[in-house]
C-alpha positions in Angstrom: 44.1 1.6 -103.0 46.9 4.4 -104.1 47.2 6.6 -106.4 49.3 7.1 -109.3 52.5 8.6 -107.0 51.6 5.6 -104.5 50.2 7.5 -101.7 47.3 6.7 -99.7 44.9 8.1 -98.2 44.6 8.7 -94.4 41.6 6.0 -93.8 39.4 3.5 -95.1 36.0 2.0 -93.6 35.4 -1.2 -93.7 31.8 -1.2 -93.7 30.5 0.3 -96.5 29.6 4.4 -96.0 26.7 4.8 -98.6 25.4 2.4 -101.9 27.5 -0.1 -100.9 30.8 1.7 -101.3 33.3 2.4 -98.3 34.7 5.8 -97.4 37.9 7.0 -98.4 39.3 10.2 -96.3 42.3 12.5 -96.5 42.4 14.8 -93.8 43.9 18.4 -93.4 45.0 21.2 -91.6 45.9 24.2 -93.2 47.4 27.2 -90.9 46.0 30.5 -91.8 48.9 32.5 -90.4 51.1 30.9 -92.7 53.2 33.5 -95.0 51.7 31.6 -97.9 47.7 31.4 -96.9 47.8 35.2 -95.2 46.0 37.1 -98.3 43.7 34.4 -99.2 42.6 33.8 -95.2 42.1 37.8 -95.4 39.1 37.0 -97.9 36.8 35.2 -95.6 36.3 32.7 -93.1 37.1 29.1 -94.3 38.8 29.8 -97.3 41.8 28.3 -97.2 39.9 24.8 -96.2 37.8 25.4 -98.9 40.7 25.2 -100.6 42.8 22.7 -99.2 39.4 20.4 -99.7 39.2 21.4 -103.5 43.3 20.3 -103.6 42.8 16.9 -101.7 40.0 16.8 -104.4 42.3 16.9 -106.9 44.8 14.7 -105.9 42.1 11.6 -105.6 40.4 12.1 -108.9 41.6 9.0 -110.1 40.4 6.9 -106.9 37.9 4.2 -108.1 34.7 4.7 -108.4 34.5 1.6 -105.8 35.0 4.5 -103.3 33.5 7.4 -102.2 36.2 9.7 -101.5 36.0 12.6 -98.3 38.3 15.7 -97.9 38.7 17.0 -94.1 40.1 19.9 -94.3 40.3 22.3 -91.8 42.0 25.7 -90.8 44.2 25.9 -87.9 41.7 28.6 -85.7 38.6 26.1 -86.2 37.6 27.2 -89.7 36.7 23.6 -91.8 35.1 23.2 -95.4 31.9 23.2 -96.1 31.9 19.6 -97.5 33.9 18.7 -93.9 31.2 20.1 -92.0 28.4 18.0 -94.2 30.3 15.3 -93.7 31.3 15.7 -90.0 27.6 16.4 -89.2 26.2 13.1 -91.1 29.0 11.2 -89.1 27.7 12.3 -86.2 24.3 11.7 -86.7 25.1 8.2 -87.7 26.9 7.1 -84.5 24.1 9.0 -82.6 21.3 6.7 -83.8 24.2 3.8 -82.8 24.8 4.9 -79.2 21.8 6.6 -78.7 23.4 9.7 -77.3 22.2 12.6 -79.4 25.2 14.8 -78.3 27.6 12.4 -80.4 28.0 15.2 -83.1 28.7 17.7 -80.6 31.4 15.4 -78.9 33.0 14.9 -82.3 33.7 18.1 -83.1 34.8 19.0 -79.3 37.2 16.4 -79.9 38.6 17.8 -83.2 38.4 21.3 -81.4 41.3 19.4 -78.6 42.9 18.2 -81.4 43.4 21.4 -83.5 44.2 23.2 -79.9 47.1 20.9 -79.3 48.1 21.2 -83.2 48.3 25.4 -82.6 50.3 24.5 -79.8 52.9 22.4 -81.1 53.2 25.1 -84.2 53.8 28.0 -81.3 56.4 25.9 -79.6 58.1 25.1 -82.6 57.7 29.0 -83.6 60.1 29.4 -80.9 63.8 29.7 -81.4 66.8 28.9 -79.4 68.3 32.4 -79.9 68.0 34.4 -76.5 69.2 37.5 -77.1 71.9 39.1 -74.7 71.1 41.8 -72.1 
């Protein structure tokens, strides 16, 4: 399963998601701070993931219609799409009726919150340059 400029998407399931047909995903993660997402981040809170979920959108139209195709997109200070959250939420729910714990959605998102942390940190290390200036 590609599309037309032979990509992939990030994952597959293997059993089906809903009516049969397995779930496609693309994740995400946009940073707000970024030159390019400054002015439309100014506009509101989850913006730019609404965005970046409308583009990954886009780029799968063609998938089959074997699929059900999911955009995770999320901005880099915790911000995600609305369809992410829908989706995030139903996930969660799902593996709490499987395990029984009925904290699993909460664990899933404190495990994307770790994830994004160490993200912000890798783009604040690499923020940093070389250059120490002489005193």
């Amino acid at each position: 399963m590609r599309r037309q400029n032979g990509k992939r998407p990030d994952g597959l399931t293997i059993i089906p998601w809903q009516g049969g047909k397995p779930l496609v995903w693309d994740v995400t993660v946009v940073s707000t701070l970024a030159q390019s997402y400054v002015d439309r981040a100014a506009t509101g809170v989850g913006t730019v993931a609404e965005m970046a979920a409308e583009r990954k959108a886009e780029k799968y139209h063609n998938l089959s219609s074997d699929h059900i195709f999911q955009p995770i997109a999320m901005e880099n200070l915790g911000a995600f799409s609305s369809s992410s959250l829908e989706f995030l939420r139903e996930l969660g729910r799902r593996l709490g009726s499987l395990s029984g714990e009925e904290r699993e959605a909460c664990f899933l998102f404190q495990r994307l919150s770790v994830a994004i942390q160490r993200f912000n940190s890798v783009l604040l290390h690499n923020g940093f340059t070389d250059d120490i200036p002489d005193l």
